[in-house]
Every structure is written in C-alpha cells, then in structure tokens.
DRENPA-113792 format. One record per residue (C-alpha): residue in three letters; x, y, z. Coordinates in nm, 3 decimals, decimal comma. Layout:
// residues N
+------+---------+---------+---------+
: rest :      xx :      yy :      zz :
+------+---------+---------+---------+
:  ALA :       X :       Y :       Z :
...
+------+---------+---------+---------+
This chain:
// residues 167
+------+---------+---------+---------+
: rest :      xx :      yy :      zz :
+------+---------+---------+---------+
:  UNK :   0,580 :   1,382 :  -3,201 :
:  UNK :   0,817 :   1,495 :  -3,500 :
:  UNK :   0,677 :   1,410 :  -3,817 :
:  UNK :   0,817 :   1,085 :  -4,005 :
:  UNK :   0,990 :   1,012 :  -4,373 :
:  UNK :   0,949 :   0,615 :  -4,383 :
:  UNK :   1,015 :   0,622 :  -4,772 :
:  UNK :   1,134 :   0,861 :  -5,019 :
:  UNK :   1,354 :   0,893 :  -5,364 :
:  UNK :   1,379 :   1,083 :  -5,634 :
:  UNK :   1,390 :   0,940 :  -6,004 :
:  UNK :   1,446 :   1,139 :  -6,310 :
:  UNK :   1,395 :   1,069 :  -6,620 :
:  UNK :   1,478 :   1,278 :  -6,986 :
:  UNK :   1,200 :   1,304 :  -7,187 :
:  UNK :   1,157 :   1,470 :  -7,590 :
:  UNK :   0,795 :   1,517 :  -7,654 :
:  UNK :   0,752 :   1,875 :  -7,799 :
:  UNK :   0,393 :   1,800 :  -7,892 :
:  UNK :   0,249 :   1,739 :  -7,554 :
:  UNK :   0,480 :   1,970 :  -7,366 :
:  UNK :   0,385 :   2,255 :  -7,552 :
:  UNK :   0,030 :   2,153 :  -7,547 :
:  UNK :   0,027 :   2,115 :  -7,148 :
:  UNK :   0,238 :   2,397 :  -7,060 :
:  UNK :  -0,004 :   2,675 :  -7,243 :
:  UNK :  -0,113 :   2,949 :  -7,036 :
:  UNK :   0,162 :   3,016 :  -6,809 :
:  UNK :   0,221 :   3,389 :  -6,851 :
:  UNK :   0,483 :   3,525 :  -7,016 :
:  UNK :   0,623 :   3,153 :  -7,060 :
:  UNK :   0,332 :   3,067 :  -7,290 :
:  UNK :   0,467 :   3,108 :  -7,594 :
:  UNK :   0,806 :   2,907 :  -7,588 :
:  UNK :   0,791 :   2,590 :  -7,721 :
:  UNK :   0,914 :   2,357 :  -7,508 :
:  UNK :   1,084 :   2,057 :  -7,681 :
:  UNK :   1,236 :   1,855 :  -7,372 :
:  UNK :   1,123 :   1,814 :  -7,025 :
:  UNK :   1,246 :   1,582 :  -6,697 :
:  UNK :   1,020 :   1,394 :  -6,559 :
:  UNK :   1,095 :   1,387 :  -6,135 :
:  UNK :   0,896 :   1,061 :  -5,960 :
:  UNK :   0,857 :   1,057 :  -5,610 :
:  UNK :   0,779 :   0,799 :  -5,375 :
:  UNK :   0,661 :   0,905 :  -5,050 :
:  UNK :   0,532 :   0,787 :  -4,723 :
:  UNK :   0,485 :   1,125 :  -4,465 :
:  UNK :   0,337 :   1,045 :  -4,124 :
:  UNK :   0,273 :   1,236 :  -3,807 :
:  UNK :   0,249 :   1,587 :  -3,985 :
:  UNK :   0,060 :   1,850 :  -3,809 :
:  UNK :  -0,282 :   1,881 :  -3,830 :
:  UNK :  -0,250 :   2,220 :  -3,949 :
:  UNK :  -0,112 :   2,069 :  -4,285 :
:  UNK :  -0,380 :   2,061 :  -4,535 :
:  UNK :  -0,160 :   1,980 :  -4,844 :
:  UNK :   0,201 :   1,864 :  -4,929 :
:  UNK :   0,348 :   1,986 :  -5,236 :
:  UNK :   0,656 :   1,860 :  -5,466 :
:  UNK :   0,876 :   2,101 :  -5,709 :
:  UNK :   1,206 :   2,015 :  -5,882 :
:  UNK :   1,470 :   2,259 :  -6,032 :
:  UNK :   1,766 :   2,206 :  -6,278 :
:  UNK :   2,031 :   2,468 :  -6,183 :
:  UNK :   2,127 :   2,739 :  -6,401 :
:  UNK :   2,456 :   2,672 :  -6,574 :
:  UNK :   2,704 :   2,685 :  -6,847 :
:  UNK :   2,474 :   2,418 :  -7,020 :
:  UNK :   2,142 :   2,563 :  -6,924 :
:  UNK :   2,044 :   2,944 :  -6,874 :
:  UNK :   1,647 :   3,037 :  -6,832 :
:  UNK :   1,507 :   3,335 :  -6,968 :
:  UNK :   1,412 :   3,492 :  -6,621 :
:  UNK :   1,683 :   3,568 :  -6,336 :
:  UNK :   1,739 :   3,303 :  -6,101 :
:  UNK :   1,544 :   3,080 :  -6,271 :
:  UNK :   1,304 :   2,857 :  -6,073 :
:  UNK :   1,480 :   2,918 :  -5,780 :
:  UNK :   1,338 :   3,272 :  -5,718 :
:  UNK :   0,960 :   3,144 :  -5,738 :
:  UNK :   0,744 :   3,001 :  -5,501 :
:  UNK :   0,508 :   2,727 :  -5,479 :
:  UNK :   0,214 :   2,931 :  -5,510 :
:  UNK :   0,365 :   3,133 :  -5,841 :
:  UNK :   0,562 :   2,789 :  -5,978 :
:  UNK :   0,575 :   2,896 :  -6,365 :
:  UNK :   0,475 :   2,527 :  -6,549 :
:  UNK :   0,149 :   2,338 :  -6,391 :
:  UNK :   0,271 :   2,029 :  -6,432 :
:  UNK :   0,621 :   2,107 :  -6,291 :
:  UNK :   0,454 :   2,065 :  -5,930 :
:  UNK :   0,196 :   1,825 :  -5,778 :
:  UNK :   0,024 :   1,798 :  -5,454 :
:  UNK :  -0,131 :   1,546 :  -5,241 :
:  UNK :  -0,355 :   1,597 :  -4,985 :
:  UNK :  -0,283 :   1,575 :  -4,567 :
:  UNK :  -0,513 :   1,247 :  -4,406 :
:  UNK :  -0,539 :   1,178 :  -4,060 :
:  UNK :  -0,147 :   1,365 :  -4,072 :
:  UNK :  -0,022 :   1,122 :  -4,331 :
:  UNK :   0,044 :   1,152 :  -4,704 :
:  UNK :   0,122 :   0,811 :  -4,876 :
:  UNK :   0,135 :   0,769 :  -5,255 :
:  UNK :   0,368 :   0,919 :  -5,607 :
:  UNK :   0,419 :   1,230 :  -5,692 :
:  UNK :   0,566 :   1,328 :  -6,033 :
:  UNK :   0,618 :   1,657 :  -6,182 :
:  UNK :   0,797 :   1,738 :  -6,572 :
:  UNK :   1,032 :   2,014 :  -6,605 :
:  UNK :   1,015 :   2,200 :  -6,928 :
:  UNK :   1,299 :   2,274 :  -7,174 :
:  UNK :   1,315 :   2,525 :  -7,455 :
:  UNK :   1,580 :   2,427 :  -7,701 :
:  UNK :   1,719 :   2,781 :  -7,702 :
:  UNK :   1,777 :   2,745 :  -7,327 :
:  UNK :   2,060 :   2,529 :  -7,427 :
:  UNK :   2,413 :   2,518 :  -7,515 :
:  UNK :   2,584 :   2,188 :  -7,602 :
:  UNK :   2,449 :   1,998 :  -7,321 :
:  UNK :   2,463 :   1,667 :  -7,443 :
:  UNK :   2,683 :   1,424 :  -7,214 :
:  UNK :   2,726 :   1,728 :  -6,976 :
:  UNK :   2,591 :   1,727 :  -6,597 :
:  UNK :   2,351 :   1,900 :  -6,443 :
:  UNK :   2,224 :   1,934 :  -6,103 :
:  UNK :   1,858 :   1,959 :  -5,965 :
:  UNK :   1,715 :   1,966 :  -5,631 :
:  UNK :   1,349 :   1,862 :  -5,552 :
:  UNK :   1,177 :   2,033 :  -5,257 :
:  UNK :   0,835 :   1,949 :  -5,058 :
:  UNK :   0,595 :   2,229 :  -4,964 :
:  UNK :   0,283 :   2,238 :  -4,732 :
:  UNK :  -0,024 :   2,404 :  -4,722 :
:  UNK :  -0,111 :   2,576 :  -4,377 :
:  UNK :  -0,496 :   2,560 :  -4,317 :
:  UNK :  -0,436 :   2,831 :  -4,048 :
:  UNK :  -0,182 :   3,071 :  -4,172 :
:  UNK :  -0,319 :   3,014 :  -4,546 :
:  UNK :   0,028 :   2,994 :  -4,733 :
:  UNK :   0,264 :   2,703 :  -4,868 :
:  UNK :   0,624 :   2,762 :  -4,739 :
:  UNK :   0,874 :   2,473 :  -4,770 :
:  UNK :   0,885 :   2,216 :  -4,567 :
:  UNK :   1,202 :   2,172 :  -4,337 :
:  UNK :   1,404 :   2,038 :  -4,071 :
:  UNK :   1,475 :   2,394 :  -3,878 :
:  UNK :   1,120 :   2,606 :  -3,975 :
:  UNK :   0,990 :   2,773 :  -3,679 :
:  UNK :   0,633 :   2,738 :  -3,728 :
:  UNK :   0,495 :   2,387 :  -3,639 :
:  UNK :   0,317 :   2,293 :  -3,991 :
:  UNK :   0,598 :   2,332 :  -4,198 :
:  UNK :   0,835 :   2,127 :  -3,955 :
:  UNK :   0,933 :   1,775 :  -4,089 :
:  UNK :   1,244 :   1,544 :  -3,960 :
:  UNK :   1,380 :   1,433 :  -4,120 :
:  UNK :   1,357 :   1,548 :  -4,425 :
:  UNK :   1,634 :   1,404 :  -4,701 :
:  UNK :   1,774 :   1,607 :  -4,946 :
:  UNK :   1,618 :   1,564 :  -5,312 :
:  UNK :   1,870 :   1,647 :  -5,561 :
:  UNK :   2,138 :   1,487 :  -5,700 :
:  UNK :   2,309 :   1,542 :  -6,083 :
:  UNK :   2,217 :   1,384 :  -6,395 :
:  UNK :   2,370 :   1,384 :  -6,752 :
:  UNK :   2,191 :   1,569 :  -7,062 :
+------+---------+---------+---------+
C-alpha cells in the first residue's frame, strides 16, 4: 500500500520578536551572530498513514525564496542545505513514525535579519515547505516524494507546500 495524506495545510504567519529570535537562534555557526529581528512562523497540520516501516521520523522545513526583496548572506540560501545541516533549530521540527502513521502540528519560524532586506513591505514573496524522513536502515533524511526510488522516502500523494505571501 502507498502511503496516505488525509490532512495537510500550510499557514504562515509574520512575526517581529527580535528578543526571542535572537535568543533561540544562538549557536548556529557562522549564523550566530546576526540578530534576527523578524521571523515566519509555518503551522502544519498533518495526518500521514501507511508510511514504511523503515521511516523512523518525518521532518518539516520551510524556505522564503531569494529575491529582489530578500537576499541571504550564503548562496542559494536555504535551498542548498539539507535537513540534517538546516541552519536555524527551530526552522525545522520532527515527529516521530507510530505503527506507520504520524498525526499531530508541526510548526517551524524562519528567521530574518533586517539587513537581509530591501523595501519589502507590501511586496510578495514565495516559500515552499517540504517533509523529510528519517530511514532507520539507510541512516539519512532525504525528502519525502511522490517519484523517490527507495521505498521509505515514497509518499502519494504528497501536496505541494508553498504558496506566496506579502511582507
């Protein structure tokens, strides 16, 4: 049997809370010492049945696109990073794999450094979310999708996260 999506959305939400960002985010690398002053926070909702038994753990990341309004201070931004390397703690969170089900929310915050920005108010942006599992056997998160070859990391279907949002 395939594995199921019975329920699943994406809600994000701006947020402006330079204290706690900054406090939270601490201890990321070479990100460590920017002071993040805005983050998004990305709910999720879901309701994953029938997933292999090799799954251990599902995973949830979200991205805001590089743009005229936003530019990181790495190339690619966090498109060029994997789960395992994912540059802010609390932009990812996992729940685990029971009985080949994972039910319940999963919400990660996407930080902001003001310099990362140029005159984004009222201008769009575009983010994708993405879920990632946990192989018991192979030992290594990879993404989970529709076309993977290798049996754990196989979900349909799987409905795209992302959408656009105004600053």
């Amino acid at each position: 049997m395939l594995p199921r999506v019975t329920a699943l959305g994406v809600t994000a939400c701006l947020i402006c809370a330079p204290t706690q960002l900054t406090s939270q985010i601490l201890g990321t690398g070479s990100l460590a010492s920017v002071n993040y002053q805005t983050g998004i926070t990305f709910t999720l909702q879901v309701n994953l049945t029938q997933l292999s038994p090799d799954l251990d753990r599902v995973g949830f990341t979200c991205m805001v696109y590089p743009s005229e309004v936003v530019a990181y201070p790495f190339p690619g931004g966090p498109s060029q990073v994997s789960y395992a390397t994912w540059p802010w703690p609390l932009s990812k969170d996992e729940l685990p794999v029971v009985s080949g089900q994972v039910v319940g929310t999963m919400r990660v915050v996407v930080p902001f450094a003001s310099e990362w920005f140029t005159n984004p108010i009222g201008q769009s942006a575009r983010y994708d979310c993405v879920l990632w599992g946990l192989s018991r056997s192979l030992g290594k998160w990879d993404l989970l999708s529709e076309t993977s070859t290798v049996p754990a990391f196989l979900v349909k279907p799987l409905p795209r996260m992302g959408g656009t949002f105004v600053w």
